[in-house]
C-alpha positions, -999 to 999 in steps of 0.1 A, spaced: 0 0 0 10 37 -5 -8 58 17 -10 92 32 -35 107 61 -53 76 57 -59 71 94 -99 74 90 -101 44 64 -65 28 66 -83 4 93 -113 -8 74 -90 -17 45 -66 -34 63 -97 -55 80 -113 -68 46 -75 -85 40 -72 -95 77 -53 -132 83 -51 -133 40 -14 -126 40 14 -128 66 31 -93 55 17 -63 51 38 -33 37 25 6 39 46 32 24 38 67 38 48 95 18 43 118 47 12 117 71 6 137 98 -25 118 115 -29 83 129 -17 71 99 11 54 108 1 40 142 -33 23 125 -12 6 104 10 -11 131 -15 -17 146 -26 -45 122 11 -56 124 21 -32 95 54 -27 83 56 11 76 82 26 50 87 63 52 89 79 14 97 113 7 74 124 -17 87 159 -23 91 152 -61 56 133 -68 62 102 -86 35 73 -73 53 46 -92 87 53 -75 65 53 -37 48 19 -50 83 3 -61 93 9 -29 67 -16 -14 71 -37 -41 111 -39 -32 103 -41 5 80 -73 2 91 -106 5 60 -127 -4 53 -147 -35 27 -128 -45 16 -93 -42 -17 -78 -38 -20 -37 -44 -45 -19 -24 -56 16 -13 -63 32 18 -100 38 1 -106 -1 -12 -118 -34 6 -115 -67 -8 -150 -84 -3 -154 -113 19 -163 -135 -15 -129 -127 -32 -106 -137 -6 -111 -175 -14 -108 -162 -51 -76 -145 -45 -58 -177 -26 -70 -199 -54 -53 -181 -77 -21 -177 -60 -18 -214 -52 -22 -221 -95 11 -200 -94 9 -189 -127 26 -158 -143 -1 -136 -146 -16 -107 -136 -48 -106 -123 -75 -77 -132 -96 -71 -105 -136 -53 -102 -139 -21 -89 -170 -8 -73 -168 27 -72 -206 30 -66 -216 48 -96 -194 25 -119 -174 -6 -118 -136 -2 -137 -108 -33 -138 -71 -25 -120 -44 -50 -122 -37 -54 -84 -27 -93 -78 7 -105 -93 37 -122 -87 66 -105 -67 92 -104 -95 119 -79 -95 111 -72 -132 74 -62 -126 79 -27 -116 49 5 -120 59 33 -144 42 67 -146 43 94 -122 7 95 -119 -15 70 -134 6 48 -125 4 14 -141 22 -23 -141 4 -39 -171 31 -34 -192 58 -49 -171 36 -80 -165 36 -86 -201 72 -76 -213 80 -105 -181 60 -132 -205 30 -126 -185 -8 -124 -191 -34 -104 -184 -69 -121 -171 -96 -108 -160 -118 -120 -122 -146 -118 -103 -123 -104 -75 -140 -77 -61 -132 -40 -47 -153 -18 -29 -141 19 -37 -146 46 -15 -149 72 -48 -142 108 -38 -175 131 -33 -157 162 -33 -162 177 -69 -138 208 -61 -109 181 -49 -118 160 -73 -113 193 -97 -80 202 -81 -67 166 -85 -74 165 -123 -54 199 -133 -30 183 -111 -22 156 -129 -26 174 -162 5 192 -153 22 162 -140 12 141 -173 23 176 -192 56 174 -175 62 134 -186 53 144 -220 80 168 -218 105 146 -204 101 118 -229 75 129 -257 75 93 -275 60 78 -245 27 76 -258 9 60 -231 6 97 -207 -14 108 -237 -43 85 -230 -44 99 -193 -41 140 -209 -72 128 -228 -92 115 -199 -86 141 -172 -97 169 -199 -129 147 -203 -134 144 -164 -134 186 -163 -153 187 -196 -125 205 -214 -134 185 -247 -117 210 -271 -84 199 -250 -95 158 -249 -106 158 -291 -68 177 -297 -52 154 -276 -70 122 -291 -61 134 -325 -23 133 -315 -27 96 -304 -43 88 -335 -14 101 -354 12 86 -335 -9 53 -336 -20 53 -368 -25 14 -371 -48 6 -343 -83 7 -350 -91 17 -306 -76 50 -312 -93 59 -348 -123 46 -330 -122 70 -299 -111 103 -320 -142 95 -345 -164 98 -310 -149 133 -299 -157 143 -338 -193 128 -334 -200 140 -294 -178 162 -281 -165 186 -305 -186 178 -337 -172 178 -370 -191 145 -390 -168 148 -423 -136 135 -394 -157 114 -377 -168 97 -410 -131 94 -414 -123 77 -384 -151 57 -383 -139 43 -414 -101 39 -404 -109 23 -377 -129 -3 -401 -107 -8 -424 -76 -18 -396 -104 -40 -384 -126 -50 -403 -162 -58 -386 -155 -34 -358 -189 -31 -346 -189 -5 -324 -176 20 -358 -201 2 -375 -226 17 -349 -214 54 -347 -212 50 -388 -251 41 -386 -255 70 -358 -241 88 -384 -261 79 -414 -295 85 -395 -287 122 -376 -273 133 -412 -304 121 -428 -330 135 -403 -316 164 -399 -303 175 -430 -265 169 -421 -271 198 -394 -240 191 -366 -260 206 -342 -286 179 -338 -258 156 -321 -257 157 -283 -247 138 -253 -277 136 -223 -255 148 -199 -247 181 -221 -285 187 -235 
């Protein structure tokens, strides 16, 4: 774990995993409640981490190089594993298998999928200072990805103004990778999603553009800048365009095949007016 004032739901975390594993590691990167004493008192081992320059992947390496288990499990101060998963998630550690594990997260208005259980190898390591992931190190280590039933029960943030603050955040942060190494890609997905999340969609539809250019054979990224064309920032001629890139590097893709039929219908009742296209939440 990687925490930080946590003392208010450190405890009810570290009671859904109670008796599961034999270690349990918490890096703090610099409480100044409870935090620390909650977490010893579940027999916590608790790493200090400066976290003056903000980098989560180095903070979560640091747990990852502190544990000695087989097999790791990844959780924050704001999860609980359900009482069904736990004989889910010592099944799978007794097949042994090199994989990593995706696991369901309830975050009460939606349910995502976070790879969280995986074997302590010195090779499978999180990158990114922020959005930090370990999918890619899991496969470059001969690994696979599977999906489970395993079950998290996500403590989403209410606060819309935090929730605000943290997104501009990590747009500088992700700004700042981009800077740093500007062929990595993968921070552009993240840019994309945390203009959606404030609604800046003139910012998201620029920055999925770039990602269709730099990945101009995979159909997922033609797909997703056709949809900021069609929804979010709507100009039918591109989305057309992608729609039908995205077909022709997969053929059969039904989900272009739907926005191509969106397309053909709001053109035809409408009179190809752009206008007539928008989302519930923005009408």
């Amino acid at each position: 774990m990687m925490v930080k004032n946590e003392a208010g739901r450190l405890g009810r975390c570290l009671e859904s995993v109670a008796g599961l594993a034999p270690e349990l590691v918490v890096v703090d990167t610099g409480s100044t409640d409870d935090t620390g004493r909650v977490a010893a008192a579940f027999g916590a081992r608790v790493i200090p981490f400066d976290f003056g320059f903000v980098d989560f992947s180095a903070a979560r390496n640091a747990a990852l190089a502190a544990a000695r288990g087989r097999w790791i499990l990844v959780l924050d101060a704001d999860e609980r594993v359900t009482e069904a998963s736990l004989p889910l998630i010592r099944a799978l550690i007794e097949k042994d298998e090199n994989a990593g594990y995706y696991l369901e997260r309830d975050n009460g208005t939606a349910v995502d999928h976070v790879v969280r259980l995986f074997p302590n190898r010195a090779d499978y390591r999180y990158r990114g200072r922020v959005h930090e992931t370990i999918d890619h190190a899991i496969l470059a280590g001969g690994g696979k990805l599977v999906p489970t039933p395993i079950r998290l029960e996500h403590d989403f943030a209410g606060d819309r103004e935090a929730r605000r603050r943290k997104n501009f955040w990590y747009i500088e942060i992700l700004k700042e990778e981009l800077a740093a190494n500007p062929l990595d890609d993968s921070r552009l997905d993240f840019l994309a999603a945390e203009y959606h999340q404030l609604a800046m969609f003139d910012e998201a539809t620029a920055v999925m553009e770039e990602i269709a250019r730099r990945r101009p054979s995979d159909a997922r990224a033609h797909l997703f800048a056709g949809t900021y064309h069609l929804l979010y920032k709507p100009d039918f001629k591109q989305a057309r365009r992608d729609f039908e890139r995205a077909l022709e590097l997969q053929p059969g893709y039904a989900e272009a095949e739907s926005f191509l039929r969106l397309l053909d219908s709001k053109e035809s009742g409408a009179g190809g007016s752009q206008s007539s296209i928008l989302l519930p939440s923005e009408s």
